[in-house]
C-alpha positions, 0 to 999 in steps of 0.5 A, a space after each residue: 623759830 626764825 625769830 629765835 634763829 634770827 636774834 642768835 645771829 644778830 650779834 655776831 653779825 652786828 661785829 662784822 661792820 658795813 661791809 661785805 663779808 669776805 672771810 669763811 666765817 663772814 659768808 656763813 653768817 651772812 648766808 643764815 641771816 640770808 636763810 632766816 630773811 627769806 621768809 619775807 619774800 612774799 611781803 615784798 612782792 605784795 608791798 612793792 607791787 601795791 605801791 605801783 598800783 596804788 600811784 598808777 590808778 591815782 595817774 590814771 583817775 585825776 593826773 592830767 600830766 607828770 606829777 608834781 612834788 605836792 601831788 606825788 609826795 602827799 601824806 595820802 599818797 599810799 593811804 590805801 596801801 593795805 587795801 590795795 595789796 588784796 584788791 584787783 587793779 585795772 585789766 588794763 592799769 597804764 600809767 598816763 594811759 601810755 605804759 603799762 604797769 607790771 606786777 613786781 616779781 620776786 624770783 626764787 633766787 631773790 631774798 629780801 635782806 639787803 647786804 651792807 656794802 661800802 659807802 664809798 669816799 664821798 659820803 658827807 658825814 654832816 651837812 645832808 639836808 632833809 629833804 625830797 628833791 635833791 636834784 637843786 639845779 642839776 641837769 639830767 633825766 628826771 628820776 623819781 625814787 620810790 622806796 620801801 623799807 622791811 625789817 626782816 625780823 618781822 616782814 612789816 614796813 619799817 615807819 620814820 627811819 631816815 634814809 639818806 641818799 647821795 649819787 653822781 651827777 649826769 658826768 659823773 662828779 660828785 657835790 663837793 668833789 670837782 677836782 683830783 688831788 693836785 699831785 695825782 691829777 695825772 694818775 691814771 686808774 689802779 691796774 691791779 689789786 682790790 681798786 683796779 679800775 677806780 681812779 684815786 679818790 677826789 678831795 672835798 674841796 667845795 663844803 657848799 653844795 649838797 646836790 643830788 644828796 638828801 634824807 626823809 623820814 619812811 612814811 607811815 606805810 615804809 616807804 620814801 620818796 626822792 625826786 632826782 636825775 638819773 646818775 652818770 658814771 665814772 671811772 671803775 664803778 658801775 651806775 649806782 645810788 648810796 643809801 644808808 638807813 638810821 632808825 635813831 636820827 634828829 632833826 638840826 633846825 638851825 640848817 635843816 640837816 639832820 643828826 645821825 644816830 644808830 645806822 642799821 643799813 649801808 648800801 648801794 642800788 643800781 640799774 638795768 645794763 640795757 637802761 643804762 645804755 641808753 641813757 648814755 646817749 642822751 643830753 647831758 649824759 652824752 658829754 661825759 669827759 670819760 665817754 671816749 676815754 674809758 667809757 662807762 663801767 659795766 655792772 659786771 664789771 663794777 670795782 671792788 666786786 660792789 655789784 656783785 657783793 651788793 647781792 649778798 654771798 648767795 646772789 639771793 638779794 637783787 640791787 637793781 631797781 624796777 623802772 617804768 616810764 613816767 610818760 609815753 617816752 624816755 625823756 619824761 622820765 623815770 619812776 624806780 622801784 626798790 624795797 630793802 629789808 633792813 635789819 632794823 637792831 642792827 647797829 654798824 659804824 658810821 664812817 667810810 672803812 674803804 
């Protein structure tokens, strides 16, 4: 009956494009697909919690110190996921023996289906490269992205589809983008209408650098994995990550990037105020040109309603990651978890709307 539910929305819901639904009729299809998703709630705790599991007791029986790529990114990493799922971790499972591991917990206020919001100005639509680390020489608190990813039509994890992934720097810049428009350099953020807050939108204007963007295929058990730095903010949006999904992609060798084909998810990911906080007040984080100007933007107060549209109309979906400490103290690092539920038919424009 879902399914049946599911596949008579779809088509509708594929003509709404990548953005957040903002007419009467937009809010009641998204609220169904909300509705029909539901049902996958307990894959996603059970999916996202046995990744934590998994990787904490392999920290904890062989890791002598913070894992290296090789060691994190291996093909064997999560080869126990299923097994996982219904066995009994440690009493008392910490991760280099220092922080303790939680379960994931999925709230009754909580869906699995991610809502498509904008991709914002800087998305590079060619020229991101395959790859896991996509920090290059960019300075900051190390990040490690664990991500999973469920089709909703079936609450199964979703193999090999590519999730590309772009973010600011520790200062808030973006690759590509160092410098405003000549004539809007002295322009100060919008103070009224849908953009109030945000500043005019930086040029591209150096095509070289990739930093702190990047893409790689789900492994077989649906999940992907990004080293990176935690991102820095800037004028009108909260602290965030871009994602998009493609089922159909391919591979160009010639520079290692990658060819998009049909896009089935355009989104945003963000974390906890009280982390965010923190962060702010360390080094390189600390020299943000913005700090003592207009300081950073609360979720709560993210432009263009992101944060919040990135809920869904309901609030039933959560755009926050789950993060634990990498070792005994912040300035190890972090490890964040998220899942999306991705509908994996769909099929969205690949270009910004605004």
């Amino acid at each position: 009956m879902i399914g049946l539910f599911y596949i008579a929305l779809l088509c509708i819901h594929q003509s709404l494009g990548h953005r957040a639904p903002k007419t009467e009729h937009e809010i009641e299809v998204q609220r169904a697909l909300q509705a029909a998703a539901y049902h996958c709630a307990p894959a996603v705790e059970s999916f996202t919690a046995s990744r934590k599991r998994s990787w904490a007791q392999r920290a904890l029986t062989g890791i002598p110190g913070l894992p290296g790529q090789q060691g994190l990114f291996s093909a064997d990493t999560y080869a126990d996921i299923a097994d996982s799922a219904h066995s009994q971790a440690n009493d008392d499972d910490t991760l280099m023996n220092c922080t303790p591991i939680s379960e994931t917990h999925i709230q009754n206020n909580t869906c699995v289906l991610a809502p498509e919001v904008t991709e914002g100005p800087y998305y590079h639509n060619e020229g991101h490269p395959i790859r896991q680390n996509i920090a290059e020489l960019q300075d900051g608190l190390l990040l490690l992205l664990d991500i999973g990813v469920i089709d909703v039509e079936t609450c199964q994890p979703l193999p090999n589809v590519l999730v590309d992934v772009w973010q600011a720097n520790a200062t808030g810049y973006y690759a590509g983008h160092p410098l405003p428009h000549p004539h809007l350099a002295n322009v100060g953020p919008a103070t009224e209408g849908r953009r109030r807050g945000l500043m005019p939108a930086y040029p591209r204007t150096v095509h070289e650098e990739t930093w702190l963007r990047g893409a790689w295929p789900t492994d077989k058990n649906g999940v992907v994995q990004f080293t990176t730095i935690y991102p820095g903010y800037y004028t009108g949006r909260a602290t965030h990550i871009h994602t998009k999904v493609y089922p159909e992609w391919s591979v160009i060798p010639e520079n290692n990037t990658f060819k998009a084909g049909r896009l089935a998810h355009t989104g945003q990911w963000f974390f906890d105020e009280d982390m965010n906080m923190v962060i702010d007040k360390m080094h390189p984080y600390i020299t943000n040109p913005i700090k003592d100007i207009r300081g950073r933007t609360r979720n709560s107060q993210d432009s263009l309603n992101i944060f919040q549209d990135s809920h869904g109309p309901e609030g039933k979906y959560n755009p926050i990651f789950k993060v634990h400490l990498l070792g005994g103290v912040l300035s190890q690092g972090l490890v964040a978890y998220i899942t999306m539920g991705v509908n994996a038919s769909a099929s969205y424009d690949n270009f910004w709307k605004g």
